[in-house]
Rosetta silent file (secondary structure, phi, psi, omega in degrees, C-alpha in Angstrom):
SEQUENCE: XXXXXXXXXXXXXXXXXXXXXXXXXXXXXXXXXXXXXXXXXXXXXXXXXXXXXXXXXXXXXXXXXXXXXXXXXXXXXXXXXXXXXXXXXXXXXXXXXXXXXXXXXXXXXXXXXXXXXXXXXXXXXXXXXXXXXXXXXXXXXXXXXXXXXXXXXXXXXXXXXXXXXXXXXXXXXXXXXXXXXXXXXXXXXXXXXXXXXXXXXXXXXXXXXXXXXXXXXXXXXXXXXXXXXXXXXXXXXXXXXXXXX
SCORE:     score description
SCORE:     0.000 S_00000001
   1 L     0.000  -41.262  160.710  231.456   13.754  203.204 S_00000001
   2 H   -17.551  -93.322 -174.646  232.765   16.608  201.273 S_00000001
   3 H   -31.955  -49.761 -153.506  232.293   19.213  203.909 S_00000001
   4 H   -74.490  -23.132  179.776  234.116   16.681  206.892 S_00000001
   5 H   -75.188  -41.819 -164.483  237.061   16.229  204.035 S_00000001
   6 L  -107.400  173.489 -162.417  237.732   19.517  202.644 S_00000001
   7 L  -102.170  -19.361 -156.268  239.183   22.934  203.928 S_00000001
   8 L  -116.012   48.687  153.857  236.594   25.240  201.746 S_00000001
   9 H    -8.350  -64.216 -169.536  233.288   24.666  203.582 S_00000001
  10 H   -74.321  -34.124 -172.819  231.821   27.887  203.052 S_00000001
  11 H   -76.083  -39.013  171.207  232.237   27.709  199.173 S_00000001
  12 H   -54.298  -51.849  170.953  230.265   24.099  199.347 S_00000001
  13 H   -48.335  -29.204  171.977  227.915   24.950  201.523 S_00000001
  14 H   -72.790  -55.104  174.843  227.095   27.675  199.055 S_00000001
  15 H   -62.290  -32.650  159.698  226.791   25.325  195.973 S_00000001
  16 H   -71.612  -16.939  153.991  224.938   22.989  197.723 S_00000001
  17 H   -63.841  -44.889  177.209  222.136   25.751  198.294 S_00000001
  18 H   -80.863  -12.680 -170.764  222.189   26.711  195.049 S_00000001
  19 H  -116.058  -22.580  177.638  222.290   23.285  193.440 S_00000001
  20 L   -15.264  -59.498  164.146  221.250   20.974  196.236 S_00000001
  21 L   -50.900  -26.361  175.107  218.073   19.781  194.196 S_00000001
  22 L  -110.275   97.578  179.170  219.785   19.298  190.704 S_00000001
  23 L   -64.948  -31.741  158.099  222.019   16.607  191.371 S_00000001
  24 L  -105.306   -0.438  167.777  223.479   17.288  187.961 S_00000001
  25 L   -40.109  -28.916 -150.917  223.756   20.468  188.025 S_00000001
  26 L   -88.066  -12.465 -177.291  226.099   20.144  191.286 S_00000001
  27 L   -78.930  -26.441  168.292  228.773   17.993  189.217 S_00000001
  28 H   -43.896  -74.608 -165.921  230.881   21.022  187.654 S_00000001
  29 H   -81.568    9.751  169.980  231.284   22.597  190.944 S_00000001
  30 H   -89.905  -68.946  168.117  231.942   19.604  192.961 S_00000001
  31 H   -16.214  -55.662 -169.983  234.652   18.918  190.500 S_00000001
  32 H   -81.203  -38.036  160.854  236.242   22.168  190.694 S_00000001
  33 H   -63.760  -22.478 -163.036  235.824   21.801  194.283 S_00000001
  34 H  -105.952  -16.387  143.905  237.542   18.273  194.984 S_00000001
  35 H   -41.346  -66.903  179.778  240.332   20.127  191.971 S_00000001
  36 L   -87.500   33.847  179.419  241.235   22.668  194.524 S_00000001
  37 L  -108.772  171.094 -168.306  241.547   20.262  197.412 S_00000001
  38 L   -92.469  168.569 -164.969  244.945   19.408  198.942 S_00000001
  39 H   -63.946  -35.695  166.980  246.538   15.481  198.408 S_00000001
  40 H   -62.555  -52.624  167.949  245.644   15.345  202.135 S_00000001
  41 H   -37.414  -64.489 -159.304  241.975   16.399  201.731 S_00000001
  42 H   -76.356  -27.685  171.610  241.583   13.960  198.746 S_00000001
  43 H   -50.895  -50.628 -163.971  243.700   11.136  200.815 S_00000001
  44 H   -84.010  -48.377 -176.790  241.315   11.384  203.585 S_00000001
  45 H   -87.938    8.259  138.089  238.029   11.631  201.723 S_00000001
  46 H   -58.808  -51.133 -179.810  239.048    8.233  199.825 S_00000001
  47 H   -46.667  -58.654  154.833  239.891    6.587  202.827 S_00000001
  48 H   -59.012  -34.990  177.631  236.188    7.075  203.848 S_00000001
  49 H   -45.115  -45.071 -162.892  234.962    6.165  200.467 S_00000001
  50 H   -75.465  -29.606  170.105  236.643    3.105  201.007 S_00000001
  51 H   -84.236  -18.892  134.692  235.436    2.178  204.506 S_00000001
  52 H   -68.198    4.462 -167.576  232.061    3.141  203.589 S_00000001
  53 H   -63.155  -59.456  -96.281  231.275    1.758  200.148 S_00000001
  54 H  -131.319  -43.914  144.407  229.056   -0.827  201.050 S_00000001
  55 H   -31.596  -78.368 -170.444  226.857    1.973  202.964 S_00000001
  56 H   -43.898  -64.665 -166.035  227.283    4.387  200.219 S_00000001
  57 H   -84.722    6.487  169.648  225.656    1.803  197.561 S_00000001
  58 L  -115.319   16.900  153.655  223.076    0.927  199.555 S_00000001
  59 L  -114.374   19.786  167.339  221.660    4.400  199.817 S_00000001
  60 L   -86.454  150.357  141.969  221.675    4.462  196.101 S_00000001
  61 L     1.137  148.696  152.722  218.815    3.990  194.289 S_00000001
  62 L   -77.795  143.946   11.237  218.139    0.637  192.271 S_00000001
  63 L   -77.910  120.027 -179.306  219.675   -0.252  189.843 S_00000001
  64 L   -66.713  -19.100 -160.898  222.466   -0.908  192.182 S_00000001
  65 H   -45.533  -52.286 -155.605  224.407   -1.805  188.433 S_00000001
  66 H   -51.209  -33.517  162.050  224.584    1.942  187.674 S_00000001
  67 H   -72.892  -73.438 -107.893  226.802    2.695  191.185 S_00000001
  68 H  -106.879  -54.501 -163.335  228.603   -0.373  191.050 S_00000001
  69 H   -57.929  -48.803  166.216  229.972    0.683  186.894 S_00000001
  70 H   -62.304  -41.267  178.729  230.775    4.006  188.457 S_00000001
  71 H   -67.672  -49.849  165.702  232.685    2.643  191.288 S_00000001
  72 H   -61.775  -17.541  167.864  234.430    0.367  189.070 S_00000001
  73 H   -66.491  -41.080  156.391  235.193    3.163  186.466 S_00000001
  74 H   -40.577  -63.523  152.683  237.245    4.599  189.999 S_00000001
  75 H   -82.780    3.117  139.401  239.204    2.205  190.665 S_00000001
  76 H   -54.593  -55.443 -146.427  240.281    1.852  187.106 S_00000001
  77 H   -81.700  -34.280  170.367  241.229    5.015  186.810 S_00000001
  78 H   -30.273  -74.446 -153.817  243.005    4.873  190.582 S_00000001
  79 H   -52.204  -54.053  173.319  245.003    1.875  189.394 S_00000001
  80 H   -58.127   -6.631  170.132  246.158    3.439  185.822 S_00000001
  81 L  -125.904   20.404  159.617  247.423    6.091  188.102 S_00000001
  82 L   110.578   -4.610 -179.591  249.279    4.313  190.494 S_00000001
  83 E   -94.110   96.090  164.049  246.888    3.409  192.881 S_00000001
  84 L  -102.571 -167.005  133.185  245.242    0.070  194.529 S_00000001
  85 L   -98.574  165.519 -164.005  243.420   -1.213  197.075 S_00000001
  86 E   -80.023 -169.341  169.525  245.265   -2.990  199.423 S_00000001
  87 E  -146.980  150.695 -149.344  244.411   -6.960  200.046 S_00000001
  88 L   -88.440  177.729  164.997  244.682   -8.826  203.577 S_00000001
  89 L  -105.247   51.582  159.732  246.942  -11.772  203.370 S_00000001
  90 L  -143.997   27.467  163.371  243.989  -13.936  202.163 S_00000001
  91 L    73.814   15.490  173.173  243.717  -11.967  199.052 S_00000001
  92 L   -93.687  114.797 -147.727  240.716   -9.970  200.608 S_00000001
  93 E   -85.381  145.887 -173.269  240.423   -6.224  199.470 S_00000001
  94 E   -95.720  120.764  169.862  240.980   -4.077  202.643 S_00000001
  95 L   -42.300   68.315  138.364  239.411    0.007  203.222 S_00000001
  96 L   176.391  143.008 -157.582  242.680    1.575  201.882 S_00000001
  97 L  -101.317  126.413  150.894  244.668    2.668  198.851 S_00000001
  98 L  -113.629  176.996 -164.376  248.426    2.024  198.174 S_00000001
  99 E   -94.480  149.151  164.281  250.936    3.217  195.846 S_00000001
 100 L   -73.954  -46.651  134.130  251.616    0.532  193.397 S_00000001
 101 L  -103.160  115.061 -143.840  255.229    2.009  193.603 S_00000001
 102 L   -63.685  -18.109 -166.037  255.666    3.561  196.931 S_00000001
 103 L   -80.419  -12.917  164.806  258.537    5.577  195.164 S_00000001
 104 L  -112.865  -11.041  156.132  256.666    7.976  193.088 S_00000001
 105 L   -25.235  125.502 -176.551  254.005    8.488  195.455 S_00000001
 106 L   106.745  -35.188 -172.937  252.668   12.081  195.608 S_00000001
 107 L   -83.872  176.419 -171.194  253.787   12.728  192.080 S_00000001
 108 L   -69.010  144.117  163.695  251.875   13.830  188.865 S_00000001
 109 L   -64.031  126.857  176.680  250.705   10.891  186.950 S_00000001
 110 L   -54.472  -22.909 -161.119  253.283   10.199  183.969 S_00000001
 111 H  -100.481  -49.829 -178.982  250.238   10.356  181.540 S_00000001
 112 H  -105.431   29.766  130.204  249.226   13.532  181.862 S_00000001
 113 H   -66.146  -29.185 -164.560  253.011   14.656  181.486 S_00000001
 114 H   -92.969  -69.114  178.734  253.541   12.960  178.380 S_00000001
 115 H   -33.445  -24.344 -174.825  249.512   14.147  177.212 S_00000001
 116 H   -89.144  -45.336 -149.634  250.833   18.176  178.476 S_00000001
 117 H   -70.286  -40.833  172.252  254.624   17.330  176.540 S_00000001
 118 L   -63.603  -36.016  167.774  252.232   16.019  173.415 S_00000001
 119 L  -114.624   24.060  160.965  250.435   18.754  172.867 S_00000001
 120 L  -119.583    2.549  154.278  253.253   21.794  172.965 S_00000001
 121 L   -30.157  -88.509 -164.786  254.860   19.172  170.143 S_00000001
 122 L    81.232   34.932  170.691  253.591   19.849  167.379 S_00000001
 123 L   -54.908  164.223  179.103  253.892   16.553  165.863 S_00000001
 124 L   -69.616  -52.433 -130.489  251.789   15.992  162.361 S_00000001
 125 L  -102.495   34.784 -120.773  249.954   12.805  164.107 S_00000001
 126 H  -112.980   -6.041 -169.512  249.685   14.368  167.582 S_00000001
 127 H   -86.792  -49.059 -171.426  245.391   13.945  167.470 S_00000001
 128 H   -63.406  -44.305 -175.308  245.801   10.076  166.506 S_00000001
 129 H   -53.627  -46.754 -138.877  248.563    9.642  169.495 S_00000001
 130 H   -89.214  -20.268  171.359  246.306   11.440  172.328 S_00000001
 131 H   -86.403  -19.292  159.549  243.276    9.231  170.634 S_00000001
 132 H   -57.826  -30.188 -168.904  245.338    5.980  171.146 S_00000001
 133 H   -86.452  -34.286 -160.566  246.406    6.852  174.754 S_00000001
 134 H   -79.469   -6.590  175.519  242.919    7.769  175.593 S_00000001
 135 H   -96.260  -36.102 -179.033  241.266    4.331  174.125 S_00000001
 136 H   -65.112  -30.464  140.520  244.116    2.410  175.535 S_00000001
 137 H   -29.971  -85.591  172.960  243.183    4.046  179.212 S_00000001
 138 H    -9.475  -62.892  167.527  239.670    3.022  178.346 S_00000001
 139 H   -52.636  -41.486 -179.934  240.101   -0.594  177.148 S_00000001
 140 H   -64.705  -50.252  174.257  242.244   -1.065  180.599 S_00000001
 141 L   -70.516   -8.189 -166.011  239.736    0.288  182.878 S_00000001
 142 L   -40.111  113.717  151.947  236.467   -1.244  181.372 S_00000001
 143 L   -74.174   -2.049  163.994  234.610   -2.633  184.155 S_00000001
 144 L   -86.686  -62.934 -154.480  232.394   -5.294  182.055 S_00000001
 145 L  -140.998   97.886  153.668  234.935   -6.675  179.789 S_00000001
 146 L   -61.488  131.308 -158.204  238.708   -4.680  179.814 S_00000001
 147 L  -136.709   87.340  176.373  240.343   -5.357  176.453 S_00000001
 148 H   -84.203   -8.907  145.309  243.789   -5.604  177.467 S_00000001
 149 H   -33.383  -56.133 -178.830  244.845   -6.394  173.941 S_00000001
 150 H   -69.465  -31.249 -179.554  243.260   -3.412  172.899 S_00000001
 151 H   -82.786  -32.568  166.973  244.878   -1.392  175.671 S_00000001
 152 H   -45.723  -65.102 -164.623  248.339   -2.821  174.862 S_00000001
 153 H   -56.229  -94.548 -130.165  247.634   -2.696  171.034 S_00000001
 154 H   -73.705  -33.688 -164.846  246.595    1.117  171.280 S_00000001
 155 H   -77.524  -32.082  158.984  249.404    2.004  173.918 S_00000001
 156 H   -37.384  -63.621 -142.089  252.109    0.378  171.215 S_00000001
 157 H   -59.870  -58.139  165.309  250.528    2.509  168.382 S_00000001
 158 H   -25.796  -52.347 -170.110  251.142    5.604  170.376 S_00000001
 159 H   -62.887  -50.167  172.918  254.713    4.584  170.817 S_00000001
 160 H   -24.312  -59.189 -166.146  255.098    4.183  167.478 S_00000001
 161 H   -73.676  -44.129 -160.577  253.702    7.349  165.894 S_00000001
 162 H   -68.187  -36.293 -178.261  255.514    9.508  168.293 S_00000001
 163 H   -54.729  -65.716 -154.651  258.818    7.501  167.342 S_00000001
 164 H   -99.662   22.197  157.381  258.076    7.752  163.563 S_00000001
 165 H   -79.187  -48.213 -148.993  256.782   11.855  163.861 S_00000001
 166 H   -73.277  -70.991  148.657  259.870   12.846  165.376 S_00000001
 167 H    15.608  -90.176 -161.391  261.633   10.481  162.663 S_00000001
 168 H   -67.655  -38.974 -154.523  259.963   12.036  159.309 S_00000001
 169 H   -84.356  -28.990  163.674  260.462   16.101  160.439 S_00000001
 170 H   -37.960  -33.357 -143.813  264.551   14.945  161.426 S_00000001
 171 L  -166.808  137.556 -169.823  265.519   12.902  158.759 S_00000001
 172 L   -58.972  146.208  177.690  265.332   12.437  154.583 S_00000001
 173 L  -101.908   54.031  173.830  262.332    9.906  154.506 S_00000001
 174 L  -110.905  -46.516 -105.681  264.839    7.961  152.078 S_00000001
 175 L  -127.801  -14.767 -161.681  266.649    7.194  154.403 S_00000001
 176 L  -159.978  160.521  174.892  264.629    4.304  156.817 S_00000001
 177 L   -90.874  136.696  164.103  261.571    2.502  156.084 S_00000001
 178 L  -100.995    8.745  158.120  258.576    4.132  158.520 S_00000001
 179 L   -83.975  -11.707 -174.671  256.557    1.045  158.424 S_00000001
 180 L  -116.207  117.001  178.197  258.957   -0.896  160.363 S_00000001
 181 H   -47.706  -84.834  159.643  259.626   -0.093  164.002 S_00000001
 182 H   -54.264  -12.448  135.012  263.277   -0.947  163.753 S_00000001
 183 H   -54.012  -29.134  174.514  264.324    1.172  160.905 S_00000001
 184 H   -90.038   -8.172  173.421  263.231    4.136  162.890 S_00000001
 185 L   -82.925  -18.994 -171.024  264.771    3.382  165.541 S_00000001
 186 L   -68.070  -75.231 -171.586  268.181    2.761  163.569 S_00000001
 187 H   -18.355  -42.511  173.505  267.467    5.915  162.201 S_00000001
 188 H   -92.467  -13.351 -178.927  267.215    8.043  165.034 S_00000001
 189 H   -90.569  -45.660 -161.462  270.524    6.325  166.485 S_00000001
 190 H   -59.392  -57.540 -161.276  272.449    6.524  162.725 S_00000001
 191 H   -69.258  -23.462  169.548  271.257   10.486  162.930 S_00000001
 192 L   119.217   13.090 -165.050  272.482   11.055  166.880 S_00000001
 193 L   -90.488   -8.905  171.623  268.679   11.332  168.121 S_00000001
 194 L  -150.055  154.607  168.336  269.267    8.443  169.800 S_00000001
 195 L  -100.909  161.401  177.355  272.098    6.321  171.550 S_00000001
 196 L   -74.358   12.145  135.534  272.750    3.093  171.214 S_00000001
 197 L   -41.748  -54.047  178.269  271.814    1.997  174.950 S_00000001
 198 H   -88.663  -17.799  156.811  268.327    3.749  174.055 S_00000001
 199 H   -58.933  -60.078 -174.938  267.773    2.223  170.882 S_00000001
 200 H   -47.447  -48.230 -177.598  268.193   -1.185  172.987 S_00000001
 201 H   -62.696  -44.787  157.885  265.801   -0.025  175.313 S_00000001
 202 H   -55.304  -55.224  140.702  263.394    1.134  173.213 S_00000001
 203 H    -2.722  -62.248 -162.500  263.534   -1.755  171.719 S_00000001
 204 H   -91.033  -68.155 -160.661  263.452   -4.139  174.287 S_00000001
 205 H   -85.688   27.714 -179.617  259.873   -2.804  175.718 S_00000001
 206 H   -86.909  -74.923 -158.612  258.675   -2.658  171.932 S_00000001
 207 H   -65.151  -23.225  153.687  259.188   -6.103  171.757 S_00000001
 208 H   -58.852  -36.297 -173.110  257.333   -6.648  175.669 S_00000001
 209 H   -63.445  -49.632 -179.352  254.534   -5.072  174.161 S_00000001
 210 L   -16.008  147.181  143.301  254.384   -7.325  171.172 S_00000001
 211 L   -38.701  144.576  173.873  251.705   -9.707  170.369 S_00000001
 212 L    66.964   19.763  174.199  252.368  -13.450  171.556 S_00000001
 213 L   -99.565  136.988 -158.567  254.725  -12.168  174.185 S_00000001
 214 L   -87.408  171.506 -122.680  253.813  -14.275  177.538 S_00000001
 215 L  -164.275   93.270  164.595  253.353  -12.548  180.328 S_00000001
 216 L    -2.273  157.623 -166.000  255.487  -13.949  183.706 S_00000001
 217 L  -100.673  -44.117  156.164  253.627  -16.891  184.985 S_00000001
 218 L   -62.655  -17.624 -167.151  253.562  -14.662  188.599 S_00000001
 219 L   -99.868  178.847 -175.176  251.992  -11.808  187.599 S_00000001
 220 L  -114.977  178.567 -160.570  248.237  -11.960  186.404 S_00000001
 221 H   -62.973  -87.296  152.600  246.969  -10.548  182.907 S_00000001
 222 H    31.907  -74.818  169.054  246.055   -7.034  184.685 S_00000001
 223 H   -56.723  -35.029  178.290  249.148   -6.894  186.012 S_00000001
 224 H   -66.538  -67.241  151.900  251.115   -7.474  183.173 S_00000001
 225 H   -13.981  -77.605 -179.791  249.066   -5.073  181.216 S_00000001
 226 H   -43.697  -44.979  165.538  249.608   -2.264  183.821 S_00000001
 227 H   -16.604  -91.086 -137.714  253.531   -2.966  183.390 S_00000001
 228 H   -80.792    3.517  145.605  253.733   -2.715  180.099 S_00000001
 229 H   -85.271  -45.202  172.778  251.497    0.768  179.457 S_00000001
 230 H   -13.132  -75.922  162.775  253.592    1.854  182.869 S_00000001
 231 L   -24.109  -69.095 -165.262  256.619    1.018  180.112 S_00000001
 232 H   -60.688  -74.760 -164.081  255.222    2.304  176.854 S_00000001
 233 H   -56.208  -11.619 -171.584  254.160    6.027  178.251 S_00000001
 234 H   -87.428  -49.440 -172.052  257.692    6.094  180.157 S_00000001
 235 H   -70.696  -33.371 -159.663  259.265    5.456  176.658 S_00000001
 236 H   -81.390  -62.713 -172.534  256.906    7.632  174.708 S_00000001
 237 H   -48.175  -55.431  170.912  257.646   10.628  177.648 S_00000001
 238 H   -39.025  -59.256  163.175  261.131    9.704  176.708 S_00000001
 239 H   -61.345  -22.923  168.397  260.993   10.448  173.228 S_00000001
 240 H   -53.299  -91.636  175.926  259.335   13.498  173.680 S_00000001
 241 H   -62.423   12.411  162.494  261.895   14.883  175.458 S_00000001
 242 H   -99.654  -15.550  161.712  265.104   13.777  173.952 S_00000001
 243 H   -68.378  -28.342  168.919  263.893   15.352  170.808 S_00000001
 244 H   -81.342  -39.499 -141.204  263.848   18.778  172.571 S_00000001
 245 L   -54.628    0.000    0.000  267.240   18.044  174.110 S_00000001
């Protein structure tokens, strides 16, 4: 599937001779291969994933579980990046991936901007944020049980620390409480790190995120979830960069 997908034949065709027998040997260079392929290449060899799955898992091996955990680990991570499958209008999933919002299609996933802008910081806490974003990714995709509490809850945390980082090296730590969300944000508006429009804002999806906050009646828990990390990492990316401004 590779080969009929990709532009660099001759380099596969090589790895699969040398690795063909050691299936794991062959994942590092598959990787690096399906790395250097172009957003058409990768468009195209989804499209077949998707119109083949039900082939595809039925030349795996039993335990079908172990393909079906992987596949579901896929379309987590698809989805956290912007990605579904589509559904029929009887709520039946369909062979092909849309943009969740057709309007950033093509672009770099917001997540690993704010994960590259997070580590040229040089925040104090900057190990605890990148371990918060990466369990709240986690919790969202689970394909047994997804602990969208937990992915909320961790995606919050994130906001937080980055908020009350930039906070402590800015500003006398006199000056605001740093246990409280809304002193730091006062803080950073009283010092000029923030305006008051973006204090509101910030704000505002602080307070979506919250515990006990309902969740539209149309959208389903998933959805709601996806929002609101969508939200948190846009605001987080946000703070990042208005502190360089």
């Amino acid at each position: 599937m590779l080969m009929k997908h990709g532009s660099q034949q001759e380099e596969l065709l090589t790895i699969l001779m040398e690795h063909g027998s050691q299936p794991v040997a062959l994942a590092g260079p598959v990787r690096q291969y399906v790395l250097a392929a172009s957003a058409s290449e990768i468009a195209s060899l989804f499209d077949e994933l998707l119109r083949t799955a039900s082939t595809v898992r039925n030349s795996i091996p039993s335990p079908k579980y172990c393909y079906d955990e992987r596949w579901g680990d896929l379309m987590g991570c698809l989805e956290i990046d912007g990605y579904v499958q589509e559904k029929d209008e009887y709520d039946r999933l369909i062979p092909k991936l849309v943009p969740i919002d057709p309007t950033i299609d093509g672009q770099e996933p917001l997540e690993d901007d704010l994960t590259k802008e997070l580590k040229a910081s040089g925040l104090p806490t900057i190990d605890g944020i990148l371990r918060c974003l990466e369990n709240s990714t986690n919790a969202f995709r689970s394909t047994q049980n997804p602990d969208f509490n937990g992915s909320l809850n961790n995606s919050r945390v994130a906001m937080e620390s980055i908020a009350r980082d930039i906070a402590g090296l800015a500003i006398n730590g006199n000056e605001y409480d740093p246990s409280k969300w809304g002193k730091i944000l006062a803080a950073l508006k009283k010092n000029e790190l923030l305006t008051k429009d973006q204090e509101e804002g910030l704000a505002g999806v602080y307070r979506f995120l919250s515990p006990g906050c309902h969740r539209p009646q149309a959208m389903t828990e998933r959805e709601y979830v996806r929002l609101a990390r969508h939200l948190t990492v846009s605001m987080a990316f946000f703070l990042l960069r208005t502190r360089g401004r």
